[in-house]
Structure formats: structure tokens, C-alpha cells
Short mmCIF file of the C-alpha atoms (twelve columns), coordinates in Angstrom:
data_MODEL
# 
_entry.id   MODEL 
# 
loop_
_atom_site.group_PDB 
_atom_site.id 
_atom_site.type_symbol 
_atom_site.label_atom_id 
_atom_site.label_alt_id 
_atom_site.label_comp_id 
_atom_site.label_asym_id 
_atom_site.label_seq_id 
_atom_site.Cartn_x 
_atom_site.Cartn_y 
_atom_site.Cartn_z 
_atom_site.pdbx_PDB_model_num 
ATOM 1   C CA . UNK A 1   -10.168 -32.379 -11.211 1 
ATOM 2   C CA . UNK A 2   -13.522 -30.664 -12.342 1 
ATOM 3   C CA . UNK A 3   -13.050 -26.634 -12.442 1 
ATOM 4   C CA . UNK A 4   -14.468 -24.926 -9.689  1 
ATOM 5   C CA . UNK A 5   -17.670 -23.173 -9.493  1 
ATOM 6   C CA . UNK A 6   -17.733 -20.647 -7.263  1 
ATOM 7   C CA . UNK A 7   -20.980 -18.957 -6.477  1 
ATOM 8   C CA . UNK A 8   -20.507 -15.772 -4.751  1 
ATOM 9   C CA . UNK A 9   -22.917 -14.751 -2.434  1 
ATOM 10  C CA . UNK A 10  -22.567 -10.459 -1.859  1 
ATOM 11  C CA . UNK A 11  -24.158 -9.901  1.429   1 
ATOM 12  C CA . UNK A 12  -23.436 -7.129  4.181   1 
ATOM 13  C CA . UNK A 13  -21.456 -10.581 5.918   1 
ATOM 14  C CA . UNK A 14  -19.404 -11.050 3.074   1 
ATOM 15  C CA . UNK A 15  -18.478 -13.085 -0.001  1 
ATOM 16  C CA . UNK A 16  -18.578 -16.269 -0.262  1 
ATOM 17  C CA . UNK A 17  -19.237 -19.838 -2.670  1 
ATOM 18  C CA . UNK A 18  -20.241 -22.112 -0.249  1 
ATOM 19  C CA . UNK A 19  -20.654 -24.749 -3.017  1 
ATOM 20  C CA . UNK A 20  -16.771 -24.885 -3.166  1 
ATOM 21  C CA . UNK A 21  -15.939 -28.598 -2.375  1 
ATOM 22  C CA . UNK A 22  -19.205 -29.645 -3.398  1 
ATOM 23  C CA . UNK A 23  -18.233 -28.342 -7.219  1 
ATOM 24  C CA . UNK A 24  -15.593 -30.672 -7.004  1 
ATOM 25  C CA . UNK A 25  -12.806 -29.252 -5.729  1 
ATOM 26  C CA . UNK A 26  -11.085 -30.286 -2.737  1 
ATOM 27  C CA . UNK A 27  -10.018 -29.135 0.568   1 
ATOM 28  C CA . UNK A 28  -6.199  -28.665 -0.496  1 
ATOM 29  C CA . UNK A 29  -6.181  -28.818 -4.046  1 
ATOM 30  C CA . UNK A 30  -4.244  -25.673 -5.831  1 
ATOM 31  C CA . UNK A 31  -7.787  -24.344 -7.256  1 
ATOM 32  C CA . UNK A 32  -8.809  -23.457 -3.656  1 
ATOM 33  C CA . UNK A 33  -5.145  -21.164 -3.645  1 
ATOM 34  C CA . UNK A 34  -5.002  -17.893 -4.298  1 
ATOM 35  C CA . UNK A 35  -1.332  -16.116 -4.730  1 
ATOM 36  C CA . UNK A 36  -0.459  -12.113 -4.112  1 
ATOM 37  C CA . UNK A 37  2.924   -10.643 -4.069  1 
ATOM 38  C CA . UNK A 38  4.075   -6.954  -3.857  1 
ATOM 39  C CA . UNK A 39  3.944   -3.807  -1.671  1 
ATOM 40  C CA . UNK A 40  4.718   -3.927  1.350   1 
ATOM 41  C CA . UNK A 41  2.298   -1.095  1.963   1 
ATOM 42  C CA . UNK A 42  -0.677  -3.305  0.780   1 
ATOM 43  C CA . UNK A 43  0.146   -6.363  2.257   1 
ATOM 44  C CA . UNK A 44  -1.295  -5.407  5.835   1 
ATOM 45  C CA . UNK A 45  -4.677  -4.528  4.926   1 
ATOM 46  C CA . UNK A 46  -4.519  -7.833  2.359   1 
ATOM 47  C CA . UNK A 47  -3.819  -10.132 5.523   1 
ATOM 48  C CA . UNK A 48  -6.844  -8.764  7.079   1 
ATOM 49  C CA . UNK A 49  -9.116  -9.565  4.043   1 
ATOM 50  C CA . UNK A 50  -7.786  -12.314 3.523   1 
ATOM 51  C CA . UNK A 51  -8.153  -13.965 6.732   1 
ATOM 52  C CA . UNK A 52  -12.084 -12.636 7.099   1 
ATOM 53  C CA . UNK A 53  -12.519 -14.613 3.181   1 
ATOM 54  C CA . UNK A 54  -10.500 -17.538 4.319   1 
ATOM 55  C CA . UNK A 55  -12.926 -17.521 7.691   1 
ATOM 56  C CA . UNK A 56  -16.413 -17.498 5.654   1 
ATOM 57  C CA . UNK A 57  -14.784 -20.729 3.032   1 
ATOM 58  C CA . UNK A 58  -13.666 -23.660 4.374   1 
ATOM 59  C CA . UNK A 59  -10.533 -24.626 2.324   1 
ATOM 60  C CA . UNK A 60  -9.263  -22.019 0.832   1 
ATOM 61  C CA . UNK A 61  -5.900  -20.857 0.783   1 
ATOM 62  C CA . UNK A 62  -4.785  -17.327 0.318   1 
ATOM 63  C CA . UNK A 63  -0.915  -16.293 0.179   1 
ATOM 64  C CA . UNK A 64  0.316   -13.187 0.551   1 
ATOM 65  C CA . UNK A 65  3.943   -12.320 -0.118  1 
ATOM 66  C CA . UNK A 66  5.572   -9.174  -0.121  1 
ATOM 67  C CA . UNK A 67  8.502   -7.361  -2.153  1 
ATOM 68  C CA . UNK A 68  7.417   -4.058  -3.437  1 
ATOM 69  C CA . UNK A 69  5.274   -2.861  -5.778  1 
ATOM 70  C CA . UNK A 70  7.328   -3.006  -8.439  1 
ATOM 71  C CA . UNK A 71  7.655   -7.029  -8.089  1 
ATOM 72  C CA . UNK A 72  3.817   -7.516  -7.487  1 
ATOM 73  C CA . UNK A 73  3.585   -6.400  -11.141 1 
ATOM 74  C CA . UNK A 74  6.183   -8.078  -12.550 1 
ATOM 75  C CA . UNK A 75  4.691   -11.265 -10.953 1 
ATOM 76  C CA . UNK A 76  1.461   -10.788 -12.567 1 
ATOM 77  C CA . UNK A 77  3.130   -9.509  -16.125 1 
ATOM 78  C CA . UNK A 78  4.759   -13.333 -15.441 1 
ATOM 79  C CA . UNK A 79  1.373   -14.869 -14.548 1 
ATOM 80  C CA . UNK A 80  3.548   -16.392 -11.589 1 
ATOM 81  C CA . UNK A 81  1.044   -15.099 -9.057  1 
ATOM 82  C CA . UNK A 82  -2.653  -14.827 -9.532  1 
ATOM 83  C CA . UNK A 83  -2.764  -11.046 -8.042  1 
ATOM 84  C CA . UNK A 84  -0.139  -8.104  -7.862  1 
ATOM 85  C CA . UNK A 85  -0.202  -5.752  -5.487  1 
ATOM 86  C CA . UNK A 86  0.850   -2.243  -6.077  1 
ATOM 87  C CA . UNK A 87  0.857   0.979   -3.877  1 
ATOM 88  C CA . UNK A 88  0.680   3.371   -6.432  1 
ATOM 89  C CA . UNK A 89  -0.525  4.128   -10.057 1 
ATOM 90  C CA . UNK A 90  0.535   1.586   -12.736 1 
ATOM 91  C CA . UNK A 91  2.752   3.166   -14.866 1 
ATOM 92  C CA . UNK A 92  2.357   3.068   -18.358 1 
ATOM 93  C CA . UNK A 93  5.168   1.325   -19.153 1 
ATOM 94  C CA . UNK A 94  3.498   -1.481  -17.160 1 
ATOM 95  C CA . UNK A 95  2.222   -3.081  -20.014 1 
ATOM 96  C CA . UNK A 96  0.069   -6.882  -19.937 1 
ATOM 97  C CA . UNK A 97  -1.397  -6.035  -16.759 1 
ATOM 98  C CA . UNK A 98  -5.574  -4.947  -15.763 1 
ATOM 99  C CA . UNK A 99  -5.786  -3.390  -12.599 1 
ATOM 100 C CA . UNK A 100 -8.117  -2.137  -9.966  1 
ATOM 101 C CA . UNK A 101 -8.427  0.380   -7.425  1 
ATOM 102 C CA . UNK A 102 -8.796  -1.605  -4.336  1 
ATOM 103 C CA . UNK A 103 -8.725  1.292   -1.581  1 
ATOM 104 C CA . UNK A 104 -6.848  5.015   -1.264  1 
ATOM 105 C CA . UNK A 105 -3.913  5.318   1.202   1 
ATOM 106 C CA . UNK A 106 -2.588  8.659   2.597   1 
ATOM 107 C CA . UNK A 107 0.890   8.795   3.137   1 
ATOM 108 C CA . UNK A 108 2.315   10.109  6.408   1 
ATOM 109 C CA . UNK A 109 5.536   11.940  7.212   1 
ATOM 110 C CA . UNK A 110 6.203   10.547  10.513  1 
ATOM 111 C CA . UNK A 111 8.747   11.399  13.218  1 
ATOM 112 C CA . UNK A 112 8.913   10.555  17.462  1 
ATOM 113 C CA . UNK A 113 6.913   11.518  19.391  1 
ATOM 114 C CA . UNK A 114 8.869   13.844  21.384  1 
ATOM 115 C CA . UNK A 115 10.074  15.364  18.320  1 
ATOM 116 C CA . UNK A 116 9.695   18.854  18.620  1 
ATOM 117 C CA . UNK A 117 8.506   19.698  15.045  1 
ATOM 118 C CA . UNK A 118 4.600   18.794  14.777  1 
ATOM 119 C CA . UNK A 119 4.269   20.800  10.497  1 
ATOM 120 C CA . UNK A 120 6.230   20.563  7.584   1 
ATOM 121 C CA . UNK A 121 5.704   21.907  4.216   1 
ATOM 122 C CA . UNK A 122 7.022   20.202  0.921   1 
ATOM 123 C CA . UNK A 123 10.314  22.295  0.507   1 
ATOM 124 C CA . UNK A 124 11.302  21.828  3.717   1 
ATOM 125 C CA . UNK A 125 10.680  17.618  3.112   1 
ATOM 126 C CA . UNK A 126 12.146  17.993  -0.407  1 
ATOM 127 C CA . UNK A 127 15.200  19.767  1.224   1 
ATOM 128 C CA . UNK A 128 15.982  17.076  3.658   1 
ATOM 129 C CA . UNK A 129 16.099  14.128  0.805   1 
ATOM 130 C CA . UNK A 130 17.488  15.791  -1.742  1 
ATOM 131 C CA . UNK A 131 20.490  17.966  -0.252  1 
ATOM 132 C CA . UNK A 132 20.412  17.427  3.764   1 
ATOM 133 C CA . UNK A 133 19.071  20.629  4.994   1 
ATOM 134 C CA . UNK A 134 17.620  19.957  8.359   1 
ATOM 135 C CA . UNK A 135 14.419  21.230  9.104   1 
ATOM 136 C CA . UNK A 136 13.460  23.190  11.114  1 
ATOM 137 C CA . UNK A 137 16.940  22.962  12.819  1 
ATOM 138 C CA . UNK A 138 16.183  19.933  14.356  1 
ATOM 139 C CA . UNK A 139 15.406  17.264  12.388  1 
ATOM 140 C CA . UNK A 140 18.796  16.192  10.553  1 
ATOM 141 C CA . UNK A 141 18.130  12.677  9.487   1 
ATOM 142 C CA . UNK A 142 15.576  11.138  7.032   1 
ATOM 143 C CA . UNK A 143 14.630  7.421   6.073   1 
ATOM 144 C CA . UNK A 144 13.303  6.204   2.661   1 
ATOM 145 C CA . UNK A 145 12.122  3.263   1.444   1 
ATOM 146 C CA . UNK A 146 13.829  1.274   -1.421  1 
ATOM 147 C CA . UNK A 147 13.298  2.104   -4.879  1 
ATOM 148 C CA . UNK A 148 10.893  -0.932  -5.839  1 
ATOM 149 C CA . UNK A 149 8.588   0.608   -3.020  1 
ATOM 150 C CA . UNK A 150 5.409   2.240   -4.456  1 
ATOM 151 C CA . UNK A 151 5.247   4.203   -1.512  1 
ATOM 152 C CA . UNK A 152 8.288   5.671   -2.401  1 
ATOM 153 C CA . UNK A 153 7.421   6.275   -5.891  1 
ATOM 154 C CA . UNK A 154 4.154   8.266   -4.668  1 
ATOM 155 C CA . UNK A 155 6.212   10.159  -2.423  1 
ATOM 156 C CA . UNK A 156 8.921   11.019  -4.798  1 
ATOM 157 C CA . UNK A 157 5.948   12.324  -7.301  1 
ATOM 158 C CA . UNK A 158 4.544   14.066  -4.425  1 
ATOM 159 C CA . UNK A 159 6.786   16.138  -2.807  1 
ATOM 160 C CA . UNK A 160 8.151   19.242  -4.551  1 
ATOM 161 C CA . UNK A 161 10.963  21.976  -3.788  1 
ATOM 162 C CA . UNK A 162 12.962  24.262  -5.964  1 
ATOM 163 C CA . UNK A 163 16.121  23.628  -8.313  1 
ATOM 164 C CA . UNK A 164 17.836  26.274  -9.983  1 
ATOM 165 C CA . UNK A 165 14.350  28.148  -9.691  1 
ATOM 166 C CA . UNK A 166 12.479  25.468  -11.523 1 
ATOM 167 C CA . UNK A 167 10.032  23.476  -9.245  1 
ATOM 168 C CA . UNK A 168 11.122  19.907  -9.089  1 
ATOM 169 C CA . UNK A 169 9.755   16.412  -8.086  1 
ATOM 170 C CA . UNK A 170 12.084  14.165  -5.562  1 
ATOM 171 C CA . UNK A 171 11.856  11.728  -7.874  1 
ATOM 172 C CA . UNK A 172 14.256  13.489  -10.426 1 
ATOM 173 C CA . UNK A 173 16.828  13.577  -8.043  1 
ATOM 174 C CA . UNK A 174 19.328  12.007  -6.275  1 
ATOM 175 C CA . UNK A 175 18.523  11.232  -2.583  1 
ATOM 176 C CA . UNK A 176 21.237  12.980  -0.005  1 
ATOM 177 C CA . UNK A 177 24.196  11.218  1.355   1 
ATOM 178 C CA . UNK A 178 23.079  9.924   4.906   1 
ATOM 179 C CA . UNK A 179 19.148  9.083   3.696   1 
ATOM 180 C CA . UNK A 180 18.583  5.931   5.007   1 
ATOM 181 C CA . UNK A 181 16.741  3.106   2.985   1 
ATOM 182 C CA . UNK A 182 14.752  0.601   4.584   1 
ATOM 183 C CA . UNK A 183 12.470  -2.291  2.735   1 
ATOM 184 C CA . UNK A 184 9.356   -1.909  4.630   1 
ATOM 185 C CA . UNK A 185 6.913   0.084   6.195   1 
ATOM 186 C CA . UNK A 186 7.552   -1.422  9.726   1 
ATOM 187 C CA . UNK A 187 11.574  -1.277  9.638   1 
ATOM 188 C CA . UNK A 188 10.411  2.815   9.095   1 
ATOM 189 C CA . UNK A 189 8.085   2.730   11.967  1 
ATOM 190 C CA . UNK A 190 11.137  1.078   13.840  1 
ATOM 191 C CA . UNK A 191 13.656  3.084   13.140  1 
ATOM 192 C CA . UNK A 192 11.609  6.285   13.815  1 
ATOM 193 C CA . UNK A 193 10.242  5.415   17.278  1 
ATOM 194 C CA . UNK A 194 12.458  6.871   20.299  1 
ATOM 195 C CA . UNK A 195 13.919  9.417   18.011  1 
ATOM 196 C CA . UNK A 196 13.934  13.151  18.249  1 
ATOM 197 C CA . UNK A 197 15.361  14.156  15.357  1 
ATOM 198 C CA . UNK A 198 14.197  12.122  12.291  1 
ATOM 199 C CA . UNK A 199 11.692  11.723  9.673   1 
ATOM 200 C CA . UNK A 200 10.063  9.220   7.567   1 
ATOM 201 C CA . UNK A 201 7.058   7.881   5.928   1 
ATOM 202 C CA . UNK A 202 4.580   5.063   5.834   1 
ATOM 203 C CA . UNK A 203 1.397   4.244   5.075   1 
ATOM 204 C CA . UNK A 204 -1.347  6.377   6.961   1 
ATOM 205 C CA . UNK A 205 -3.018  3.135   7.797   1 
ATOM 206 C CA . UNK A 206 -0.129  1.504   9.496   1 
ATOM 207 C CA . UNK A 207 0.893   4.634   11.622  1 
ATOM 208 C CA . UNK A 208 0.631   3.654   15.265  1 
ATOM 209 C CA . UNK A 209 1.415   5.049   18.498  1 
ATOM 210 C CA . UNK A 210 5.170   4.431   18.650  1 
ATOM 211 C CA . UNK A 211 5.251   7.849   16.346  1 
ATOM 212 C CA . UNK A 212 3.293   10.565  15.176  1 
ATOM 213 C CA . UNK A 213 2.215   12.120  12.300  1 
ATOM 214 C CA . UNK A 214 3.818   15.631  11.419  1 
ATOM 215 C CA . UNK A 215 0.982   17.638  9.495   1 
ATOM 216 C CA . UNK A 216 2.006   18.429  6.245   1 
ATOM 217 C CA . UNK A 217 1.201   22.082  4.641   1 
ATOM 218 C CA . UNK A 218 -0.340  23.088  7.807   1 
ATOM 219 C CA . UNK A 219 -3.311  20.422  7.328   1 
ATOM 220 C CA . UNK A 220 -3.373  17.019  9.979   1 
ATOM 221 C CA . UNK A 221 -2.515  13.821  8.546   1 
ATOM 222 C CA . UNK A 222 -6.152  12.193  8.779   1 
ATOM 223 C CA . UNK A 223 -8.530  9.877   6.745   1 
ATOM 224 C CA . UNK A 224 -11.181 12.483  6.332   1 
ATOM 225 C CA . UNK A 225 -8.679  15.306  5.313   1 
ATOM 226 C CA . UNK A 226 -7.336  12.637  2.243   1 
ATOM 227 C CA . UNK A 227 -11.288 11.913  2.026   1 
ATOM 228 C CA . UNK A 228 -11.641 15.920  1.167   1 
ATOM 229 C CA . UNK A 229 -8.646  16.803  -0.521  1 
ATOM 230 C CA . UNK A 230 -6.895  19.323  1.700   1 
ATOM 231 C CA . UNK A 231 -4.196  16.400  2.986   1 
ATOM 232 C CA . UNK A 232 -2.230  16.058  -0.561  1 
ATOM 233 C CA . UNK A 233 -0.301  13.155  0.082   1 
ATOM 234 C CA . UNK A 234 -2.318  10.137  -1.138  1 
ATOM 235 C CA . UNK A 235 -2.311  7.518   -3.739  1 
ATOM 236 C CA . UNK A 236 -4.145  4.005   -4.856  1 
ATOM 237 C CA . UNK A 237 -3.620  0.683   -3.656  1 
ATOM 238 C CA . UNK A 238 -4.049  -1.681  -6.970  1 
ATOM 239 C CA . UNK A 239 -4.204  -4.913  -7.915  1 
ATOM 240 C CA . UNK A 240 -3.253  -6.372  -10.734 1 
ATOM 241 C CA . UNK A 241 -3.623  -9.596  -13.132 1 
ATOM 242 C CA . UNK A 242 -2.416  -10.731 -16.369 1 
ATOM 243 C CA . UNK A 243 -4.411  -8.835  -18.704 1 
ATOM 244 C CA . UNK A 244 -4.240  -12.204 -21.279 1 
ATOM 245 C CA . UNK A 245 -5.550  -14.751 -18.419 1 
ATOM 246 C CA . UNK A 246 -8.658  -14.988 -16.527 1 
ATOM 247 C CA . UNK A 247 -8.946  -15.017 -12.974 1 
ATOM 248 C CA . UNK A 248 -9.236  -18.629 -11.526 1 
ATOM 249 C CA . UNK A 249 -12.821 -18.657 -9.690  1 
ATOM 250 C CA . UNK A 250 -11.520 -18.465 -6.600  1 
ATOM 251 C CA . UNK A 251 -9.542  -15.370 -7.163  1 
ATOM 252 C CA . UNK A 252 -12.647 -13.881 -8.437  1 
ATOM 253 C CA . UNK A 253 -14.072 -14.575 -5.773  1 
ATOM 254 C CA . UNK A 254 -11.874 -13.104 -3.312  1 
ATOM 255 C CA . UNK A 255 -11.836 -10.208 -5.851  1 
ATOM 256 C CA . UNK A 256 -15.426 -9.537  -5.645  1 
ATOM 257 C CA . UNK A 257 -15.239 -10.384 -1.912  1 
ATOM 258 C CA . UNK A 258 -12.624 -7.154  -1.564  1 
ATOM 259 C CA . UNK A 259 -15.079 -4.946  -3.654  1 
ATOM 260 C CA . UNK A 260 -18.152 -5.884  -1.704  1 
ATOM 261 C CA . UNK A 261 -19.438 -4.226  1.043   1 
ATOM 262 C CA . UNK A 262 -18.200 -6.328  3.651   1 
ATOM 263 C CA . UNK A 263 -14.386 -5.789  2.244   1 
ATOM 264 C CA . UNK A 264 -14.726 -2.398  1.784   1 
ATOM 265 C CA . UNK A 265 -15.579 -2.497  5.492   1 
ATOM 266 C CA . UNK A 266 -12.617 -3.631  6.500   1 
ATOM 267 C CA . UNK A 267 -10.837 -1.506  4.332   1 
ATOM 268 C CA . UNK A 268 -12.179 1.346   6.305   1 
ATOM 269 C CA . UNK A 269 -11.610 -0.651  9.353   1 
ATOM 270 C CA . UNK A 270 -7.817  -0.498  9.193   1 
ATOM 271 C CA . UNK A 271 -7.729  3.195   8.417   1 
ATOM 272 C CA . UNK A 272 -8.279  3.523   4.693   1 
ATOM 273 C CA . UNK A 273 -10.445 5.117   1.998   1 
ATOM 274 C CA . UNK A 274 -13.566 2.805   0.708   1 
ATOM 275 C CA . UNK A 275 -13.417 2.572   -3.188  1 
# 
């Protein structure tokens, strides 16, 4: 099979290489398939662009698995998928990898709706995870995501309280007997709505009205308060490749497709940050 030739046409429509098939590859063949894995957090807004690329080229094929951030890099490290997908920074010890900023996320504390707390600040958060203090005297239970999650990784970074005098990330240490840990974003959202008394946290983008969004040092949980600053709870959405290996054509082109204007419109769309 000849390689494919994609010619990618940036237009405030979209991306696309019309002269797919005609290039010489065909309608199912595994150069018209284009592989992600990783967070959870991503993989929303991914489904959407995906679907509008797959719309403007006949043929093409893009997957989109999930299983945390931390496995959409080791995928690409492998070379087993084409694209990683990671909700946070790459870390250095990511090695083999490029990666690109794709979009910015802010990352809400959520609780129910009739919860009775509508602010929290970072000690009060940290004091929750790490040792179980309710807050405010009425929320008593909290929910995490797993440790592969990159939205837990930004949120561990993120939020801050006091040890032994010494201000301290989350991530250096040990989550509370009782926090709950849950894989995804949704299972979060679902164990959150109808309750009065717990908190958790998701991607800003995928909040929806079965909870709300607790302000966090006094500042509302919104795109344009990431956009200027004063909301401090953000982070990247990558994606990632095998530093060693080129992009197949059509992952370029879906690439370019994300980055265009038209991708970048949907990104905004769905309740994120344009790149």
C-alpha cells in the first residue's frame, strides 16, 4: 500500500486532506487509523474533535481509549499508540516522549448542590485529604481520583496546607483513611450528585448541573477567571508521541486539525482555554 499523502487544508471549517483515498489509501486500511490512550480528563473533549475530523474525511478512523495519564505516556514511550494523552505537565522523568499543549483545563472542587458550603480555601481542602478535618463542619467526606490520574497529580501539586509549620503539597502525603478513589471524572460527578456533605474534583469542562462548583480562595470557578489568573487551580492538557518516530500523515493531520482554528473552537466550545 502506497503511503498516504495527506494534504491539509487549514480553513475556519476545519482540517482536512481530501486527497486521502485518492493517494492510495483505502477506506479501512490501518493508515486511515489514528490511536490515543490516557486521561480520562482529556478524553471528552478528544471525542468531540475527533468526531468533527472524522465528519470532514471520509474513512478515517480515530480511537480513543482511556486509562490515565500516566498510561497515555507510557503508550506513546511504547510507540503502541500513535498519541498520548496527558492531563498535566510531563514530568521529567518522562523521557522519549515530544509533547504539546493542546488546551488549559481548570480544575474544580465540586460538591451537591444543596451543599451548604459555596468557598473553600486550600488548607481547609488540604485538611480534608490529608488528615479528615471536615470543613467547614459539614463537609466530612472527600473523593479522589486514582494515582495514574493527571488530574490528581495537578491537584496534589496544587493544593497546599501546613505540616509541622512547613507549607506542604498533598502530593507528599498520605491521603486520609475514608478518601475515596474513583477512576474517572464521571464516577466523581456520580458519586457527588445528591450529596450534602462531600467534595471532589473534576475537570472544569466536564462540571455539569448535577453539582456545583465551590469557589476556591474566595474567587468563582470560571473559564475567564483561569483565563486571568485569579482561579489557581489549572493545568495543560498534552499530547504526546514517540519522540524517535514520526507522526503517520494522518495523525498529523488530526494534529494540525486540533491546533487550527476550527479545533481550537471546539476546544472553547466544551468549556476550555484556546492554546
Amino acid at each position: 500500500m502506497k503511503k498516504l499523502t495527506a494534504i491539509v487544508l487549514a480553513s475556519i471549517t476545519g482540517v482536512s486532506f481530501a486527497a486521502l483515498t485518492a493517494c492510495g489509501g483505502d477506506e479501512t486500511g490501518a493508515e486511515n487509523v489514528v490511536t490515543l490512550s490516557g486521561s480520562t480528563s482529556v478524553q471528552p473533549l478528544m471525542l468531540k474533535l475527533a468526531a468533527a475530523f472524522e465528519e470532514q474525511n471520509a474513512g478515517v478512523d480515530i480511537q480513543v481509549s482511556g486509562g490515565g495519564s500516566g498510561q497515555g505516556v507510557s503508550d506513546a514511550q511504547k510507540g503502541t499508540v500513535d498519541l498520548g494523552m496527558a492531563s498535566r505537565a510531563i514530568k521529567a522523568t518522562e523521557t522519549g516522549v515530544q509533547s504539546a499543549t493542546i488546551a488549559i483545563d481548570g480544575i474544580a472542587i465540586i460538591a451537591g448542590k444543596d451543599c451548604a458550603v459555596g468557598s473553600v480555601t486550600s488548607a481547609e481542602v488540604f485538611g480534608l485529604y490529608a488528615n479528615g478535618t471536615p470543613i467547614q463542619s459539614v463537609i466530612t467526606r472527600a473523593v479522589a481520583r486514582k494515582t495514574s490520574s493527571g488530574t490528581r497529580g495537578a491537584f496534589d501539586e496544587l493544593i497546599k496546607g501546613t505540616v509541622n509549620g512547613v507549607e506542604t503539597a498533598l502530593e507528599d502525603v498520605l491521603l486520609a483513611d475514608g478518601v475515596s478513589e474513583q477512576e474517572s471524572g464521571g464516577l466523581v460527578l456520580t458519586m457527588i450528585a445528591g450529596t450534602t456533605n462531600t467534595v471532589g474534583y473534576v475537570s472544569l469542562g466536564t462540571v455539569d448541573g448535577t453539582v456545583k462548583a465551590l469557589d476556591f480562595e474566595g474567587v468563582a470557578a470560571t473559564i475567564e477567571n483561569v483565563k486571568n489568573g485569579s482561579y489557581k487551580l489549572s493545568r495543560p492538557f498534552n499530547l504526546v508521541w514517540k519522540a524517535d518516530r514520526e507522526l503517520s500523515e494522518t495523525a498529523k493531520a488530526f494534529y494540525d486539525f486540533i491546533m487550527s482554528e476550527a479545533g481550537q473552537a471546539i476546544v472553547a466550545q466544551e468549556g476550555y482555554i484556546q492554546v
